[in-house]
C-alpha positions as CSV (number, residue, x, y, z in Angstrom):
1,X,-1.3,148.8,115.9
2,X,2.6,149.4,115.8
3,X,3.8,150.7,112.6
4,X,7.3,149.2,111.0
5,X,8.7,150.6,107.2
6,X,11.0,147.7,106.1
7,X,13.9,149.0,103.4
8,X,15.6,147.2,100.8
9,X,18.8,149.5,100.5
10,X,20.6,151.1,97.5
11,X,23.2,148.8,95.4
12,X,26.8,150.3,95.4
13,X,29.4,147.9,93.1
14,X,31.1,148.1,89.6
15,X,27.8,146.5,88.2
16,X,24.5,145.3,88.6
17,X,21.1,144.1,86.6
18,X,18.0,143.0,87.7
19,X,18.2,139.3,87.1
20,X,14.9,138.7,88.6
21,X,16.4,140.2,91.8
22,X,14.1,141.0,95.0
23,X,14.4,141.0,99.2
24,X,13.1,137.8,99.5
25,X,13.9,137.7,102.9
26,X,12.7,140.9,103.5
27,X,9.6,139.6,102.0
28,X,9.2,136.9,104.0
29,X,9.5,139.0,107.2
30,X,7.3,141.7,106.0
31,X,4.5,139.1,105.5
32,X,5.7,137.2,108.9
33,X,5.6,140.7,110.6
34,X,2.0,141.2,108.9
35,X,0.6,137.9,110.6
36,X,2.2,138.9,113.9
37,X,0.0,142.0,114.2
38,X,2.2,145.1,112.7
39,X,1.1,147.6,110.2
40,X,4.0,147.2,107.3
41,X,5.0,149.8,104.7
42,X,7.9,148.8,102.2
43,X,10.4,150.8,100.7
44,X,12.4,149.3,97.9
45,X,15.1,151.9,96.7
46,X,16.3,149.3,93.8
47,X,13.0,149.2,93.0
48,X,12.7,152.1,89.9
49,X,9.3,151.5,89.0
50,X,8.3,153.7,91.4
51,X,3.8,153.8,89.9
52,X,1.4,151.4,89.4
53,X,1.9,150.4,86.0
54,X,4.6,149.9,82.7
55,X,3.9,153.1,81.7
56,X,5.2,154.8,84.7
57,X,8.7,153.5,84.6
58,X,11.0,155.9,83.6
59,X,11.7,155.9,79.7
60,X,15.5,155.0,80.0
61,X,14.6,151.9,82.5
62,X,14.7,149.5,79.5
63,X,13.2,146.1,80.3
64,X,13.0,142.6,78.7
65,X,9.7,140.6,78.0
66,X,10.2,137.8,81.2
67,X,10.8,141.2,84.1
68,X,15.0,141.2,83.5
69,X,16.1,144.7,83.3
70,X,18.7,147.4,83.9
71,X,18.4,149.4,87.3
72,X,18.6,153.3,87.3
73,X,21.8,153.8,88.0
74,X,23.9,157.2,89.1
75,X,27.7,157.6,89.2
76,X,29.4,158.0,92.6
77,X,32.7,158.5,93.8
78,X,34.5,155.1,94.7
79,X,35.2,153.9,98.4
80,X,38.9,154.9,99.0
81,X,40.1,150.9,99.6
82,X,39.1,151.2,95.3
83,X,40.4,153.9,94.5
84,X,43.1,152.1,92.1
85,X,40.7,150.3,90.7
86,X,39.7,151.4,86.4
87,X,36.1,150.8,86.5
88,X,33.2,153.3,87.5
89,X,31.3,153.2,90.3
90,X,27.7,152.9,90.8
91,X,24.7,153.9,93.1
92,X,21.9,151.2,91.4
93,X,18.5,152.4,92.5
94,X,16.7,155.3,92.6
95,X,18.3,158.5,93.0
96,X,18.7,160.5,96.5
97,X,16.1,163.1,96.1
98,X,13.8,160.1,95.1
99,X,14.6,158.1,98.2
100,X,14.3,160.6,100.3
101,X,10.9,161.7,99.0
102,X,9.5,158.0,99.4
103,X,11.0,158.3,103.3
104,X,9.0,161.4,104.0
105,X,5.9,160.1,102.6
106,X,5.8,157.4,104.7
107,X,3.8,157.5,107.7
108,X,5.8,157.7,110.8
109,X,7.1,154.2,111.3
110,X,7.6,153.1,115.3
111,X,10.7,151.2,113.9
112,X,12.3,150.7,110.6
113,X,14.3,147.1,110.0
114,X,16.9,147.2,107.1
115,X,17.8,144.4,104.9
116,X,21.3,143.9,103.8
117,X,22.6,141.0,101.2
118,X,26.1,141.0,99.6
119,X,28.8,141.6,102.4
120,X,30.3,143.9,100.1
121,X,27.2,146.2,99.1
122,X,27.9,147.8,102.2
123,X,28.4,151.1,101.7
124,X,24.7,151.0,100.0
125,X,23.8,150.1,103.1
126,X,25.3,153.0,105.2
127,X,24.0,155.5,102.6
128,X,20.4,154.2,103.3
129,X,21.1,154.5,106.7
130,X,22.6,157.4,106.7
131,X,19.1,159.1,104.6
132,X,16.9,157.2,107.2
133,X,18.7,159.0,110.1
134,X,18.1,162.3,108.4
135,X,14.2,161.7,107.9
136,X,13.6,160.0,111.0
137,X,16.1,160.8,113.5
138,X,14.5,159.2,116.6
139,X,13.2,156.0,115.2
140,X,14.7,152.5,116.2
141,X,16.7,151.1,113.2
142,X,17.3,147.8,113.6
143,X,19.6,145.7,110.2
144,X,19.7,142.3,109.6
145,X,20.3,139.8,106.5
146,X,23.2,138.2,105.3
147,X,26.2,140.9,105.5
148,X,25.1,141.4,109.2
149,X,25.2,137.4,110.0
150,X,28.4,137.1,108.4
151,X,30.0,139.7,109.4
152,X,28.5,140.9,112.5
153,X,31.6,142.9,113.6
154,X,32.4,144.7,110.4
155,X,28.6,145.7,110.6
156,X,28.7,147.0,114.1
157,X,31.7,149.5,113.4
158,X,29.9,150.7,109.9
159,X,26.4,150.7,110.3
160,X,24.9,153.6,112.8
161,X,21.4,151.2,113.9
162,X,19.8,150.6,117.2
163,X,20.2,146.6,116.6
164,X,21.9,144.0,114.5
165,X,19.8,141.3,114.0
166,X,22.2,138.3,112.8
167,X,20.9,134.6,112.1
168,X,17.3,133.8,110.9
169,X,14.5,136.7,111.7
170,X,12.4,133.9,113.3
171,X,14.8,133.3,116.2
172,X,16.5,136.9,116.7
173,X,14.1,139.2,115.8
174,X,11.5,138.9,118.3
175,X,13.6,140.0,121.2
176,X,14.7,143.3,119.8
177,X,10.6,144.1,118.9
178,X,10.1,143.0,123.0
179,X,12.9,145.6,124.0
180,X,11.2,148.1,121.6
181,X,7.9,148.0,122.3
182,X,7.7,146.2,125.5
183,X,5.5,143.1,124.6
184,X,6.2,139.7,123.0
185,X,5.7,139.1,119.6
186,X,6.1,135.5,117.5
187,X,7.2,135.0,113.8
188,X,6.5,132.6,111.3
189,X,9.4,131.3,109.6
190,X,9.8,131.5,106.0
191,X,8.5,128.1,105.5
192,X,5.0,129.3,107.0
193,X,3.9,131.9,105.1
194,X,3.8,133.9,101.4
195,X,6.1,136.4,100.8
196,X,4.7,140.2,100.8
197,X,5.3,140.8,97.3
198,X,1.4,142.4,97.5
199,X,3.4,145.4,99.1
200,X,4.4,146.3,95.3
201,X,2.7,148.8,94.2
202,X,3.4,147.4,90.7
203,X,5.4,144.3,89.7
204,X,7.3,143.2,86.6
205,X,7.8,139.5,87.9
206,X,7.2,137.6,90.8
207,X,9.5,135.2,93.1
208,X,8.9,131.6,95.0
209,X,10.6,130.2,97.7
210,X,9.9,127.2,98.5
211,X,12.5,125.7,100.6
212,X,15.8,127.0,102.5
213,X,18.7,125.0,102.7
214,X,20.9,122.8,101.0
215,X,21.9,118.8,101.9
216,X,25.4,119.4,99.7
217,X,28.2,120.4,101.4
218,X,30.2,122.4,98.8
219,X,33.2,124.4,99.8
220,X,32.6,127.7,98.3
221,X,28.9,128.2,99.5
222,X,27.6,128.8,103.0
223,X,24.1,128.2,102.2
224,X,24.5,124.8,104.2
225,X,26.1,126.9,107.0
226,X,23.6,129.3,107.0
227,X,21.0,126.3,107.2
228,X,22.1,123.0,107.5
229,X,19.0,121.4,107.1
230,X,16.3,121.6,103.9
231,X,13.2,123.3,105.4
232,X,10.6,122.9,102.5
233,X,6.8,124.5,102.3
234,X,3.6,122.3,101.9
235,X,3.7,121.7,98.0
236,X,-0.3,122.9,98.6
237,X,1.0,126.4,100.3
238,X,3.6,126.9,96.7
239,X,1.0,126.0,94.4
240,X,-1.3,128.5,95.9
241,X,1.0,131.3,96.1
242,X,2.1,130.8,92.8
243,X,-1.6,130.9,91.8
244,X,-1.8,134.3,94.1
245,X,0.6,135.9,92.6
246,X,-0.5,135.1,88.8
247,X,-3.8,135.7,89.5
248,X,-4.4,138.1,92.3
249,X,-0.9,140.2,91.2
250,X,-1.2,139.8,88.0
251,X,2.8,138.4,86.9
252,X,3.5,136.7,83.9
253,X,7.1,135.2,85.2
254,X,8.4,133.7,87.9
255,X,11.7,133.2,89.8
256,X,12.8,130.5,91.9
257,X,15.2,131.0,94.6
258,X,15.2,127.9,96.0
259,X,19.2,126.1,96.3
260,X,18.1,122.9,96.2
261,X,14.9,123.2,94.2
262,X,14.8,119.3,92.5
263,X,16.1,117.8,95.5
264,X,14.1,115.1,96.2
265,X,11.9,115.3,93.3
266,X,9.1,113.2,93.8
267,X,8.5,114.8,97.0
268,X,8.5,118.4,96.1
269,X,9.1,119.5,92.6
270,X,7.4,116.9,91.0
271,X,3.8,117.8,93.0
272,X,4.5,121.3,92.1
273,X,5.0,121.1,88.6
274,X,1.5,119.0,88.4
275,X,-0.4,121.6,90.7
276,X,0.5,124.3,88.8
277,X,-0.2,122.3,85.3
278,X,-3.3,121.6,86.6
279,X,-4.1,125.2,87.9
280,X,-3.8,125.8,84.0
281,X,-1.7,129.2,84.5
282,X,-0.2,131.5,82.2
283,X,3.4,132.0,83.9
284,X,6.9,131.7,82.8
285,X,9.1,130.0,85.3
286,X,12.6,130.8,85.4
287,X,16.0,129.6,87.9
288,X,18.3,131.9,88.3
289,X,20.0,130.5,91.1
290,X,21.3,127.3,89.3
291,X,19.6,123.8,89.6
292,X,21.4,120.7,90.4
293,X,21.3,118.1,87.2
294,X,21.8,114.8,89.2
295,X,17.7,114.5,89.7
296,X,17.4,115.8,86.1
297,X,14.9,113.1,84.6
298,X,12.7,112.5,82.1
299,X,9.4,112.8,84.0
300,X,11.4,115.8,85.8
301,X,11.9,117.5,82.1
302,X,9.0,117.0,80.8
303,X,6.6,118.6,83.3
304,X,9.3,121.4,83.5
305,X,8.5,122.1,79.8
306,X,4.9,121.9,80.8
307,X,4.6,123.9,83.6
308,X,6.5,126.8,81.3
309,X,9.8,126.9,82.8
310,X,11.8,129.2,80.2
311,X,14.9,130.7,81.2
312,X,16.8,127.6,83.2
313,X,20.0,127.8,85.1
314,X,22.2,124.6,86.2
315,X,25.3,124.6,88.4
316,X,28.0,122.1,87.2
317,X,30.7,125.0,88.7
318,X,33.7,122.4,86.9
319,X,34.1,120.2,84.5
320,X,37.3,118.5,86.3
321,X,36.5,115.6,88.3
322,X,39.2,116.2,90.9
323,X,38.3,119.9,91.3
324,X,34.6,118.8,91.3
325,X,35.4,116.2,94.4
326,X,37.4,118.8,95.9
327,X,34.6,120.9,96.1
328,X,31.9,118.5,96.9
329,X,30.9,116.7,93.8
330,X,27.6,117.9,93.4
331,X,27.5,117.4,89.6
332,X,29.8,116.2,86.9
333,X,29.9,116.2,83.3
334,X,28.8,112.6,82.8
335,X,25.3,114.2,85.0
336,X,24.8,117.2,82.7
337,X,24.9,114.8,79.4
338,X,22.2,112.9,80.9
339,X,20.3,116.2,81.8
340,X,20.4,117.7,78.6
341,X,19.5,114.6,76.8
342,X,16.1,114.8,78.6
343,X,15.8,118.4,78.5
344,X,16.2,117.8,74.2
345,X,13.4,115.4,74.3
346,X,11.5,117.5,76.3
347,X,11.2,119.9,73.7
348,X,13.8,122.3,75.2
349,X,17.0,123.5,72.6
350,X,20.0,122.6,74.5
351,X,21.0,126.2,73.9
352,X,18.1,127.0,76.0
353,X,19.8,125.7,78.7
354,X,22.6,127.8,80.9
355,X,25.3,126.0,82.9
356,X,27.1,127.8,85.9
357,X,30.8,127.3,86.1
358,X,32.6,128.9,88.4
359,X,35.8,131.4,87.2
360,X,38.8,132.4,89.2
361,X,38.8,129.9,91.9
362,X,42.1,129.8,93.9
363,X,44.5,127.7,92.3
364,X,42.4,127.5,88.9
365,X,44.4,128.4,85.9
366,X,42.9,130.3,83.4
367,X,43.3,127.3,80.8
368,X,41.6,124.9,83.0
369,X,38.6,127.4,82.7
370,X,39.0,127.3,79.0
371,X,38.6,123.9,79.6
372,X,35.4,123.8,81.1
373,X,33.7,125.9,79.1
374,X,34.6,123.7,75.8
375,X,33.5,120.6,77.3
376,X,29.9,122.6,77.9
377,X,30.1,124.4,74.2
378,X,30.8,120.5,73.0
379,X,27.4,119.0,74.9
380,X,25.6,121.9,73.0
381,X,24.7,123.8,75.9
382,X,25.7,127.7,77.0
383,X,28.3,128.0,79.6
384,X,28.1,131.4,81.8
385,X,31.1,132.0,83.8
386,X,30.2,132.7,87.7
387,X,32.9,134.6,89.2
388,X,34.1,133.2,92.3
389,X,33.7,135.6,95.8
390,X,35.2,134.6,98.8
391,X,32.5,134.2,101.4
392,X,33.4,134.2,105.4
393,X,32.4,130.8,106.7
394,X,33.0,128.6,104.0
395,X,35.4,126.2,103.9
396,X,37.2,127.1,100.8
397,X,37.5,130.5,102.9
398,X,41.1,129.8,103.9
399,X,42.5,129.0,100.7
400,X,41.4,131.9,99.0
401,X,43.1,133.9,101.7
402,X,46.1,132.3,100.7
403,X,46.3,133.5,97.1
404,X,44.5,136.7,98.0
405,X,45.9,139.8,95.9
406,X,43.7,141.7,98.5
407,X,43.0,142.4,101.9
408,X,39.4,140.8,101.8
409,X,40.0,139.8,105.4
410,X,39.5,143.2,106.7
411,X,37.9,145.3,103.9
412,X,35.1,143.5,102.8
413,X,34.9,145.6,99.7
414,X,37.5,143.3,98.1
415,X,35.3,140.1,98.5
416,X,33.5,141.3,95.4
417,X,33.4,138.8,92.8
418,X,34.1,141.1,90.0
419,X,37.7,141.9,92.0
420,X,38.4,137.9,91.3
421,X,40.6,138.4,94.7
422,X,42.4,135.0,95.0
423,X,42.7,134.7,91.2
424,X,45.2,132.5,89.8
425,X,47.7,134.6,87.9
426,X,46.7,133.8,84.9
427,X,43.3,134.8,84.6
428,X,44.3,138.1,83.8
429,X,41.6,140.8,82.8
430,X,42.1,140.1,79.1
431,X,41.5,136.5,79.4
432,X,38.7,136.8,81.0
433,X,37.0,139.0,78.8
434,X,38.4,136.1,76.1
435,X,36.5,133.8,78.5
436,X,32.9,135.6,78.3
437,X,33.3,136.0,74.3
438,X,33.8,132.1,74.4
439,X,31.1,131.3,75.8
440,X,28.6,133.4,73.8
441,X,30.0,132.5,70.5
């Protein structure tokens, strides 16, 4: 049976916390790879509870009740494009001598396949790479994942593998196993399968995906370019792997990933909320990735509450209605009143309930930011500021190359969103940092 050892690379950037933050599509293949016949070990190197239980976490790795948590985290020297930039920089995950212990433990792999994410993580990912060539010089690396797909150029000129792997795994993947071990191999899409989160050798919390894709067509996110159409899973097949994973792994909180989670409710959400009511489980529920309030109801709310969602996220992104049609009119404020209203009778506080607005979009003054996050504080809910990051492909790509302050184009380190690279003027450092204390006042 052929052996792969799938990695989930070091983070490298001016910050970074475990909001409920896994490989999910590193996951998915591992699980997909499973199915197709491989033998599949996973290394995790942001993944610092390196035993089988709480108690073997290191005593400095503090952690909060739902999973959330601090990664280890190591000084290192900055990338020379940052040089000029005050803030430290980090390696998040374990540290080197750990990594490379976990590598030489591992039994011989015939191939190792690297995930990559944020197109500006990527000198984590060369690092990796870099410790992967030194224990296992002759092995066939092959990367895929977002920075590759976006930026498969870039990728080829800085990441030493044997493949890039762009697009989804299902479609690209199998060719590069035929060239490697001469025989044909097909994969299960996401959509198909659990994830491999029983690779863990311990977990704090556990994720869902239940669908990729997104119908809206919003100008700063290339999830709809990425996959233009919703793929969903049987509701049966999330129920059950949510069941799995509380019972059989043993998590007491849960993560959605899913962009377009309530879409469609009566199809999808709602059948979910009632198998997993009736499964009669103990599990928190929690959505990170911001929720669209449009198919907020009351019947929605209400078996939210009931199913134990607790930590819930919602994307408004503006509170201006002509920046909000400019950038695709997903939401406005007249949507999240009507929200929170059923969220309150739910039971929920509207305190409870986060709203995602986007910060340092080009052309957006500071005081139209301001704005937005008074006309959230007034509705009673809590505003957190998303920092905008200029993402290759989108449509709002352009602009922000127009009022860039750097060269994002060509040095992808600068298309972090804590840089706030096509800033308007006037959100200076200060004012942002005004900004943040707003919104938790």
């Amino acid at each position: 049976m052929p052996r792969l050892l799938l990695v989930n690379p070091w983070i490298f950037d001016f910050a970074a916390y475990d909001f409920w933050l896994k490989p999910i599509g590193l996951l998915s293949l591992a699980e997909s790879l499973k199915q197709a016949g491989f033998e599949i070990e996973l290394i995790d190197l942001t993944n610092c509870a390196s035993g089988v239980s709480a108690d073997s976490r290191p005593a400095r790795l503090k952690r909060l009740s739902d999973g959330r948590g601090k990664f280890l985290s190591e000084i290192i020297p900055k990338p020379e494009p940052l040089k000029k930039i005050p803030r430290r920089y980090k390696r998040y995950g374990v540290s080197q001598a750990q990594a490379e212990e976990w590598f030489r433990k591992a039994q011989k792999p015939d191939a190792i396949l690297l995930g990559t994410t944020m197109t500006y993580w990527y000198p984590g990912y060369m690092a990796s790479i870099e410790l992967l060539r030194k224990v296992f010089p002759q092995t066939p690396i092959i990367a895929g994942g977002l920075y590759v797909t976006l930026l498969p150029e870039h990728a080829r000129k800085n990441l030493p593998v044997d493949f890039l792997c762009t697009g989804d795994y299902e479609a690209s993947l199998p060719l590069f196993l035929q060239k490697i071990f001469s025989k044909t191999f097909s994969l299960k899409s996401p959509e198909q399968i659990k994830l491999g989160l029983d690779l863990y050798p311990y977990l704090d919390y556990g994720i869902v995906l239940s669908g990729r894709g997104c119908p809206f067509r919003c100008k700063y996110c290339v999830s709809w370019k990425l996959h233009p159409n919703l793929k969903r899973k049987p509701v049966e097949m999330v129920v059950e792997e949510i069941e799995w994973q509380g019972r059989a792994l043993g998590v007491k909180n849960i993560a959605f990933y899913d962009d377009a989670l309530l879409l469609n409710p009566e199809q999808h959400i709602l059948l979910i909320l009632e198998g997993v009511i009736r499964k009669n489980l103990n599990i928190k529920f929690h959505t990170p990735n911001g929720l669209h309030l449009k198919p907020v109801s009351r019947e929605l709310a209400e078996l939210m509450k009931r199913a134990g969602f607790g930590v819930i996220r919602f994307g408004l992104e503006t509170a201006d209605k002509n920046r909000q049609k400019t950038l695709g009119a997903k939401a406005y404020l007249d949507d999240l009143a009507k929200a929170l209203e059923y969220l309150e009778q739910a039971g929920y506080s509207r305190r409870e309930i986060g709203i995602y607005l986007l910060a340092g979009l080009p052309g957006q003054t500071a005081e139209e930011i301001e704005k937005d996050v008074r006309a959230v504080k007034k509705l009673g809910a809590r505003p957190y500021l998303s920092e905008y990051s200029p993402i290759p492909g989108t449509e709002l790509w352009q602009e922000a190359i127009a009022s860039a302050r750097f060269d994002f184009v060509n040095e992808p380190l600068f298309q972090n969103c804590s840089l706030l690279a096509s800033a308007h003027p006037s959100l200076t450092p200060q004012k942002l940092s005004y900004l943040r204390a707003l919104c938790k006042e």
